[in-house]
Structure formats: C-alpha cells, structure tokens
N, C-alpha and C positions, 0 to 999 in steps of 0.2 A: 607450079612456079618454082624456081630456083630459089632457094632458101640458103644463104651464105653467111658464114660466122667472120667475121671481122676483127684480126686485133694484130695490133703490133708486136716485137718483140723486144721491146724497152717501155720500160716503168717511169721515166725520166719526162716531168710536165712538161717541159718542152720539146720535145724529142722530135727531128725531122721525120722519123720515122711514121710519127702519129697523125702527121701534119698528110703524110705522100699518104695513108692508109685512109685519110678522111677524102680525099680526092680519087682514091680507086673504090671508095664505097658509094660516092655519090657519082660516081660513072656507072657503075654498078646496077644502079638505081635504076639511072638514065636505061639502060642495056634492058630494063625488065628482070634484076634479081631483086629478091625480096631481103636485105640487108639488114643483120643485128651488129653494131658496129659496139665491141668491149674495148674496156681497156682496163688489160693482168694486172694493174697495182691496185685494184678492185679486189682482186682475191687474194685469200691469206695463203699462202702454198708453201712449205716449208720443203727446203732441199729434199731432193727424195733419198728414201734410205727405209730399207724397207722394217728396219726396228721401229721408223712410225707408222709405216702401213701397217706392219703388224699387230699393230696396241689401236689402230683405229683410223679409217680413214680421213682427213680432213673433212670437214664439211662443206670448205668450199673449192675441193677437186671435186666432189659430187658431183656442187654444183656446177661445176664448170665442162663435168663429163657430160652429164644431160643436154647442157646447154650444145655441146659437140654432138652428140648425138641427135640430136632434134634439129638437125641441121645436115644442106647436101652437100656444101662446099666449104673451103676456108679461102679468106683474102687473108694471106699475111704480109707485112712490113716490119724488117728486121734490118737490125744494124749487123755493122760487121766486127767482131772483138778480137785482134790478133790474128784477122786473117781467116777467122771462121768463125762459128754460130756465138751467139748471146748466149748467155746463162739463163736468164728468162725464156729464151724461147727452147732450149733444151730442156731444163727444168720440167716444164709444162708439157713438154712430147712423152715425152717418161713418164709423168701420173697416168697422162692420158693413155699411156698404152698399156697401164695394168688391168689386168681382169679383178673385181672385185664382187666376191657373192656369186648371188646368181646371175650375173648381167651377162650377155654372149660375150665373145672374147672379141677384143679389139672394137669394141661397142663404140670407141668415139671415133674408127678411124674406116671402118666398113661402109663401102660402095660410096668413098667420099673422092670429089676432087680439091686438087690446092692449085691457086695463082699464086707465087713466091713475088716479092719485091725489096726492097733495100734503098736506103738513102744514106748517104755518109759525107763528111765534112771534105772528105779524100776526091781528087781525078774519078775515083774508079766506082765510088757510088757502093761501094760492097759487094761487088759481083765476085767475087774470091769467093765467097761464102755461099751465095744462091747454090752453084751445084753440090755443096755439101748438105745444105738444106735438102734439096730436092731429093738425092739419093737416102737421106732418111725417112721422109716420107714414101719414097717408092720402094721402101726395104718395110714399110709397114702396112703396105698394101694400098695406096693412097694415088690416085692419075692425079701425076702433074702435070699442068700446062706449057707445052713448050715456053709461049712467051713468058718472059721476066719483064723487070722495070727498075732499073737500076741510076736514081740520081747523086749525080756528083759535085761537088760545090754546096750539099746541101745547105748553108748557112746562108745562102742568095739567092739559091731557086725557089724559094716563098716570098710570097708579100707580105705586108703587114697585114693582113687577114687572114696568112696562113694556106692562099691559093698560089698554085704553081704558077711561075712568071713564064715558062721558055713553050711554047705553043707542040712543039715536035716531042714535047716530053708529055706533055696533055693530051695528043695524041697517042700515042703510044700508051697511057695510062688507060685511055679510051676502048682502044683494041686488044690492051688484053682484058679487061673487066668486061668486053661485049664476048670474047672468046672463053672465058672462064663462065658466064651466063649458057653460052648456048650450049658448051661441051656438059657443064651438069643438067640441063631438060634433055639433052640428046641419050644420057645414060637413063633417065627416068623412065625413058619411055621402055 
C-alpha cells in the first residue's frame, strides 16, 4: 500500500492551503493510498542553523523525520510568498535533509515521491512557486509528479465546510492524488 505523508506549507488556522491538502488527502484515500494527513504548527521547529543542530537536535525534527521516513510519498499544499516557496515549507526541507547520527543519509527523502499543490487568494493560485518547489525536491533525490493543482480565487473556491466548490478543480485534485497513488506502488514494486 502506498503510505503518503500529508501536510501543508502554512501554519495559518485557516489556510486555504489546509483546506485544498484535506481534499487531495481524501482523494487520496478514495485512489487506495494509506494517508497520515499533519499539520507543521504541530511541531516546534526552530529556523535551521546549524549552532542548534549542533548543541542537539530538536525533538520534534526527529519526530517528524521518522514520521518522513515511515512513509512512500508526500502530498503537499503550499502557499506562494513573493513569488516563491513559504518559509515553513523551506524551513522543514532543510531539517529534513540533514543526516543526523547514524541514520542513512537523506533518510527522510530516499526512494520517496511528491504530489506538489498551492492555493492562493491571487488569478494564479501560486503556480510561480510549484516549479521551484519541485526542482528542490528533485535536487534531493525525490520523483515528482508531473501533475500540479494550483487554485486561484482561493478565498471562494471553498464552502463553508471547507469543500471545493468548482467540479474541474475536484477533478483534477482527483487525478493527480490517483496518479500520485499509483506512481508510489509502481516504484514499490
């Protein structure tokens, strides 16, 4: 079974982004992946810098590497900040790609795929950013999925339940969490 880690790249309780990441995890589902859906304001992660790696890991990068590593896939949903990546979801790539101890190197990012996605208040939904996402994960060894999912208007394209309104975007949410399911069992094998 495809095992995928889930989480956004904004901390922000109402965050469209948490909203589109809860709709491509329950497609997900639907699709036959076995979905841990997080959310980063969970974990206490101080900006990286490695005079605090050096005096001691966080405990909850640990935790959160394990959690990566005990896992095939990522679904993420990130906002766009000026054009490119969050802090949060940079932040978080950068623990995670430290070696610490004896754990193999690049332990949370090894023989993993990622579905990238983005929701933004903007026309353009944050697609500015997706291929800068993507070329970081593919510079750390990581298959990304062609398909994206990028909505625009985010502050309308939810209902008051927090489910996508526009049917072509729930499709497309649809197809790539069924393509993101099959490409991770495909490398399993």
């Amino acid at each position: 079974m495809a095992k995928i880690l889930a989480f956004a790249g904004s901390a922000r309780r109402d965050s469209a982004n948490k909203k589109l990441l809860t709709a491509l995890a329950a497609a997900a589902r639907d699709a036959g992946g076995d979905v841990t859906q997080i959310d980063l304001a969970d974990f206490d992660i101080p900006l990286f810098n490695e005079d605090i790696e050096s005096a001691g890991v966080p405990a909850d990068v640990t935790r959160l590497k394990k959690l990566a590593a005990d896992h095939d896939a990522f679904l993420i949903s990130s906002p766009e900040y000026n054009g490119s990546i969050s802090p949060l979801i940079k932040n978080t790539i950068d623990w995670l790609s430290r070696k610490h101890g004896d754990e193999p190197r690049m332990m949370a990012y090894s023989n993993k795929v990622v579905a990238l996605s983005s929701a933004s208040p903007g026309g353009l939904g944050g697609i500015r950013m997706l291929p800068q996402l993507q070329y970081i994960f593919q510079s750390l060894g990581v298959l990304v999925i062609p398909q994206t999912v990028a909505v625009g208007g985010a502050f309308k394209a939810f209902d008051e339940d927090g489910k996508l309104v526009d049917e072509k975007i729930q499709e497309r949410v649809a197809a790539m969490a069924k393509r993101l399911v099959e490409t991770t069992r495909a490398l399993q094998k």
